[in-house]
N, C-alpha and C positions, 0 to 999 in steps of 0.2 A: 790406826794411830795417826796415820796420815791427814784425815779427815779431824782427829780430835783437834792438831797442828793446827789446824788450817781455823779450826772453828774458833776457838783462843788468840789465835790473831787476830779474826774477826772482832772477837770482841773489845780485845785490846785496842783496833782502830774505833770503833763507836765509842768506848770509853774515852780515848783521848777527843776526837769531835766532840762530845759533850763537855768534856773538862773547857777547849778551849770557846764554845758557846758561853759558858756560864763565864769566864774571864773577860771575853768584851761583854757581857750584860752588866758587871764590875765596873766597867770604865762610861756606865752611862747615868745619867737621871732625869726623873721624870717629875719635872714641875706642875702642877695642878694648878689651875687657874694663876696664873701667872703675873707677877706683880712688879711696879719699879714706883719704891716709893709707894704711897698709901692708894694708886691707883693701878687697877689692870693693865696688861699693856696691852696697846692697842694693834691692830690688825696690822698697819701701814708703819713702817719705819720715818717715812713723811707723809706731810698731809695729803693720802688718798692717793699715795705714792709709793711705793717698791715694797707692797704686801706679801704677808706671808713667810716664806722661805727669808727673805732679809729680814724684815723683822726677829722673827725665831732667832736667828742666827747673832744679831746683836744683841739681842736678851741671853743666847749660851754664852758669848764673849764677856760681857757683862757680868757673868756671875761663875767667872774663870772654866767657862768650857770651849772649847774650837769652834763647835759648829751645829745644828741642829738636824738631828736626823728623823725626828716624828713631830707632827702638831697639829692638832685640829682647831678649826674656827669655834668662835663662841659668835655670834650673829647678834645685832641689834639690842648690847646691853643696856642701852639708853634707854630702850623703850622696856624694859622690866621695871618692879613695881617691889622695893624703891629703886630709881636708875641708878645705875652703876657706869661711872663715869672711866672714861679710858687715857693712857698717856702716848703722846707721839715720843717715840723715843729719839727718836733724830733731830724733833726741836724744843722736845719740853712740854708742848701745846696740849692743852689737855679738852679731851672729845668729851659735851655734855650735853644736855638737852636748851643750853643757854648760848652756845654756841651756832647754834640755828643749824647743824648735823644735821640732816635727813638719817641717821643712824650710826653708832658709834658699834663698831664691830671689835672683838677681841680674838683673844686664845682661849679655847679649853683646857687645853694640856701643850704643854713643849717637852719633846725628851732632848737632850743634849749629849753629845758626847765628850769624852776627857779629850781635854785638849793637848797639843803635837807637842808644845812647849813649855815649859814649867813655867812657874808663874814668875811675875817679875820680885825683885831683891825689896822688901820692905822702903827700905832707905835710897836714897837719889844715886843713880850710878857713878860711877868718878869719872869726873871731868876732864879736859880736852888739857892737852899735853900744851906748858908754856907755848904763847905766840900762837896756839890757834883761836879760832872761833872768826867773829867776821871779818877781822882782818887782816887775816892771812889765813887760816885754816879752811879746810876743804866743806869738813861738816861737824857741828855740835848738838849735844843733845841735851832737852830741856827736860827734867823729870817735873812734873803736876807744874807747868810752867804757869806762873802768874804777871798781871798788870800791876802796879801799884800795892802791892801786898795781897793781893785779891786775885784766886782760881782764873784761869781766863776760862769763860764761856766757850762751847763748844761750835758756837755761831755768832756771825757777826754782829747782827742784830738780831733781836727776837723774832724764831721761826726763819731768818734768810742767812745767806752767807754761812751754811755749817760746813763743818770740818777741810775741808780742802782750804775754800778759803778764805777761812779764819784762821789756820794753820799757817797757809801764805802771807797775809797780815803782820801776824805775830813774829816773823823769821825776819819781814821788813823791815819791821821796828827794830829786831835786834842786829842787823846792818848786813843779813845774808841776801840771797838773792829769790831761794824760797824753800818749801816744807818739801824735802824727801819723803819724809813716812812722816803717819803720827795715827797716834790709839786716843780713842776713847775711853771715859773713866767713867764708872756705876755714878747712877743719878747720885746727886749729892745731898746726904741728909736734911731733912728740912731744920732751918733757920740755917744753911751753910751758904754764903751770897757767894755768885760767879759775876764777872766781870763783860762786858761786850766790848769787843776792839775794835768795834764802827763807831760807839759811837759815847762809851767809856761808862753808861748807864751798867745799873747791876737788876742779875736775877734774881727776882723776891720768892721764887719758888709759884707753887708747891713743888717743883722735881724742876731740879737744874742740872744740866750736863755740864762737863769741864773736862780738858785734855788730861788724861793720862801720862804720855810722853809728847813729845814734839822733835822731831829731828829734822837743823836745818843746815842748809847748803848752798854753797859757793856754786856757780858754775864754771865749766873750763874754760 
């Protein structure tokens, strides 16, 4: 009997290991050829810069997951037949045979995992309590913050000056001293224009980035 005990336990422990395997393979997915906007995304998060694992990782952010936990390369989709053109996510730039690339590299597949935070509130968060923001308040947050009615750009100009600061820019303008945090937002539908805060031009696409939040701040 002893032994039956013990065997029943056993299996009660594998039973549960597998219950909980199959629950984080729940909290995952697996994107096939991988896309932002009407093009692949490409290898590099910048041009020929911080490949791979960043990339992956802002493509899982982007389409509300935490972080990337598998992905394989797609190699030299420029040179297939017909080329297949690729997107820098970090400034828009898109990788083609016209671009004089010696080769536009991709993803094969990204898996992603469910991300740590729930996603954010549809609607703009509520606002900084009377008397703050940059003239006496410590910090404000800007939800989809815009220039002149118009997304701000995720860069300051086309391809330079992304997220940091452009974020710092933007905090300037609005009389802080500069950008605490700030997220990025999914490429922005095509015909949807973004704004540059260098130099007040707009992105005519195809794939334009734009801040998601922006949170800015005084210093002590």
């Amino acid at each position: 009997m002893r032994f039956i005990r013990y065997g029943l336990a056993a299996v009660m422990i594998i039973a549960g290991a597998l219950g909980l395997a199959g629950a984080a393979q729940a909290d995952t997915k697996t994107f096939p050829k991988p896309k932002a906007g009407p093009y692949r995304v490409d290898w590099c998060l910048n041009w020929a810069a911080q490949c791979g694992q960043p990339a992956a990782d802002r493509f899982c952010q982007n389409n509300g997951y935490a972080t990337a936990i598998d992905f394989d390369q797609a190699p030299k989709l420029n040179l297939m037949m017909p080329p297949v053109m690729t997107v820098v996510q970090g400034s828009g730039q898109v990788c083609s045979p016209t671009t004089g690339a010696p080769q536009c590299d991709g993803f094969a597949q990204i898996t992603c995992s469910k991300p740590d935070l729930p996603a954010p509130p549809p609607g703009p968060p509520p606002g900084p309590p009377p008397g703050g923001g940059g003239a006496g308040g410590d910090t404000q947050d800007f939800y989809k913050p815009k220039i002149g009615g118009v997304r701000l750009n995720y860069c300051q100009t086309k391809g330079a000056g992304c997220g940091q600061d452009a974020a710092d820019a933007f905090c300037d303008m609005k009389g802080f001293d500069d950008a605490a945090d700030y997220v990025q937002a999914p490429p922005a539908p095509p015909g949807v224009k973004t704004r540059y805060i260098g130099n007040g031009k707009f992105c005519k696409g195809p794939v334009c980035y734009a801040f998601q939040s922006i949170t800015c701040e005084n210093q002590p």
